[in-house]
C-alpha positions as a Markdown table, in Angstrom:
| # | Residue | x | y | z |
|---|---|---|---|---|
| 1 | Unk | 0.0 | 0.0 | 0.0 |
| 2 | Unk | 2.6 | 2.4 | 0.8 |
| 3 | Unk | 4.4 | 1.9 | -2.8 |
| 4 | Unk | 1.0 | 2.5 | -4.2 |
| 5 | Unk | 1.1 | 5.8 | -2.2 |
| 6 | Unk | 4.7 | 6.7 | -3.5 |
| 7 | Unk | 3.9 | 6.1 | -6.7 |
| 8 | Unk | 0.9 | 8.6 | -7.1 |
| 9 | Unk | 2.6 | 11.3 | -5.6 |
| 10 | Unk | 5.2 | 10.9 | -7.8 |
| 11 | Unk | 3.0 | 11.2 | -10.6 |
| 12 | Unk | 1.2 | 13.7 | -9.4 |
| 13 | Unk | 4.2 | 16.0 | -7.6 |
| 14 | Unk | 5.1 | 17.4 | -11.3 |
| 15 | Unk | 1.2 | 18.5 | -11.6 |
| 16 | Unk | 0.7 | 20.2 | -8.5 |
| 17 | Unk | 4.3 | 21.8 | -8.7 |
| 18 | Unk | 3.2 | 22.8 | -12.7 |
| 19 | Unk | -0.1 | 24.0 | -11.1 |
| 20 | Unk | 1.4 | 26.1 | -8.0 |
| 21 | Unk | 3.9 | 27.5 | -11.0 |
| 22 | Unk | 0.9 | 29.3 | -13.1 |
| 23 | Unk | -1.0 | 30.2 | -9.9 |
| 24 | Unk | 2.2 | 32.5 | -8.7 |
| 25 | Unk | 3.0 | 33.5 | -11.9 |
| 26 | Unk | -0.5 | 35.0 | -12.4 |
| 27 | Unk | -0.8 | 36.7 | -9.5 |
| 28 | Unk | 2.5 | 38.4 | -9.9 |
| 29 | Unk | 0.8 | 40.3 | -13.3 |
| 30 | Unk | -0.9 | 43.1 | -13.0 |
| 31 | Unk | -4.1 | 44.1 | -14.6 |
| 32 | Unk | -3.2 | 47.0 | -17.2 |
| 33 | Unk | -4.1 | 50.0 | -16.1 |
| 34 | Unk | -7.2 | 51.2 | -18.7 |
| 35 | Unk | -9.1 | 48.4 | -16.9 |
| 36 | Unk | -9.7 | 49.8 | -13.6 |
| 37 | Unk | -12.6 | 51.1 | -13.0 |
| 38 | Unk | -13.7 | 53.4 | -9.9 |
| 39 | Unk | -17.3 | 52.6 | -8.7 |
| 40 | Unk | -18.3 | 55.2 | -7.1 |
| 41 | Unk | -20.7 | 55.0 | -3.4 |
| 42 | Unk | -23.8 | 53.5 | -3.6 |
| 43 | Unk | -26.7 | 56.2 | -2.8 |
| 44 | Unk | -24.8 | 59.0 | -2.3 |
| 45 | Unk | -27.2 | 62.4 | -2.2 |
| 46 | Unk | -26.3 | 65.3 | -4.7 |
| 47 | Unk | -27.8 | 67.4 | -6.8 |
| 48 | Unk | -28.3 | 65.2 | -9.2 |
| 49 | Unk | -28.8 | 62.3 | -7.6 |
| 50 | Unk | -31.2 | 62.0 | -4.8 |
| 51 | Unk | -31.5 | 57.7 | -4.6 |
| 52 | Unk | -29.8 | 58.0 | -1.0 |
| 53 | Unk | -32.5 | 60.4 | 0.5 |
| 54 | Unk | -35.0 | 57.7 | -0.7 |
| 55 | Unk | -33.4 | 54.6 | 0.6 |
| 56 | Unk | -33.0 | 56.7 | 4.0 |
| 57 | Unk | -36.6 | 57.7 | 4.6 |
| 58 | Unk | -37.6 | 53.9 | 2.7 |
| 59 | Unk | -35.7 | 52.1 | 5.5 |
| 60 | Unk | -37.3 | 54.6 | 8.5 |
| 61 | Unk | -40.7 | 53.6 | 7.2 |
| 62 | Unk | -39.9 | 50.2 | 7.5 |
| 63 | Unk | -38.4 | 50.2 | 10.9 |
| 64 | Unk | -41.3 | 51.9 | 12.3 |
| 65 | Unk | -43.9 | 49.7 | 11.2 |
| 66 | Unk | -41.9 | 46.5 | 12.0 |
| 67 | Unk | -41.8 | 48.3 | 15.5 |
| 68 | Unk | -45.4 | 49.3 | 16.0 |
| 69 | Unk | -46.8 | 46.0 | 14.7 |
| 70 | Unk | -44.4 | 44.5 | 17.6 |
| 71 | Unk | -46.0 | 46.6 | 20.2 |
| 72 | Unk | -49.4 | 46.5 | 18.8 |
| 73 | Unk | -49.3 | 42.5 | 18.7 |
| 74 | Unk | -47.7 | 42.7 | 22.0 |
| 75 | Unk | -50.8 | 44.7 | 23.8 |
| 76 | Unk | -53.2 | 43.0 | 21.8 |
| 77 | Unk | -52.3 | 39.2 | 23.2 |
| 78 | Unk | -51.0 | 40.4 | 26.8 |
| 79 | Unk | -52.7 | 43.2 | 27.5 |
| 80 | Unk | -56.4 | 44.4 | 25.8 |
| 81 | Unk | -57.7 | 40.6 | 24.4 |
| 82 | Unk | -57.8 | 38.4 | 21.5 |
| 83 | Unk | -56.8 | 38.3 | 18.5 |
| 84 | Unk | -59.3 | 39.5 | 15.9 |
| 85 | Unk | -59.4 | 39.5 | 12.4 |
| 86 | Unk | -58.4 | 43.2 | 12.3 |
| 87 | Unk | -55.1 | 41.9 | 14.2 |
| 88 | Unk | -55.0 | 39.4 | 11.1 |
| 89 | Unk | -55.4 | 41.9 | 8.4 |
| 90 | Unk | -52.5 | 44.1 | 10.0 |
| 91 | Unk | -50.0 | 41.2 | 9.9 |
| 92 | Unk | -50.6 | 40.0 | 6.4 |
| 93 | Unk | -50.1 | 44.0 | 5.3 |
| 94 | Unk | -46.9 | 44.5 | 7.3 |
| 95 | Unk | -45.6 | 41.2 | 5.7 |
């Protein structure tokens, strides 16, 4: 068993050395430079652009009713009574 062992990593030392070879050698290139590309920030607010002012007030909204449905489920079972169909119709909209 062990010369069966020797033998494939001798066969296959040359292919993992050839293969460690073109991974190092690749790395050391560099791209050219007329590829790079600067991206600039995501939702940034200018005068031009205003997307960031939208995901802002967006992702309030959405906070707040996540937060008062919490609450409002929370007095409705512990506090004031059962759960109604109101209750119901609340959940499915806030999902």
């Amino acid at each position: 068993m062990i010369k069966s062992l020797n033998s494939l990593l001798t066969v296959t030392a040359p292919l993992f050395e050839a293969r460690r070879q073109i991974t190092t050698a690749d790395m050391e290139e560099e791209p050219p430079a007329s590829t790079a590309v600067v991206v600039p920030a995501p939702f940034v607010i200018n005068s031009t652009d205003r997307a960031g002012i939208i995901v802002v007030v967006t992702t309030f909204c959405l906070i707040s009713v996540w937060f008062l449905f919490v609450i409002r489920a929370y007095i409705r079972v512990k506090v004031n009574g059962p759960w109604k169909i109101d209750d119901t119709c609340v959940a499915v909209a806030t999902v």
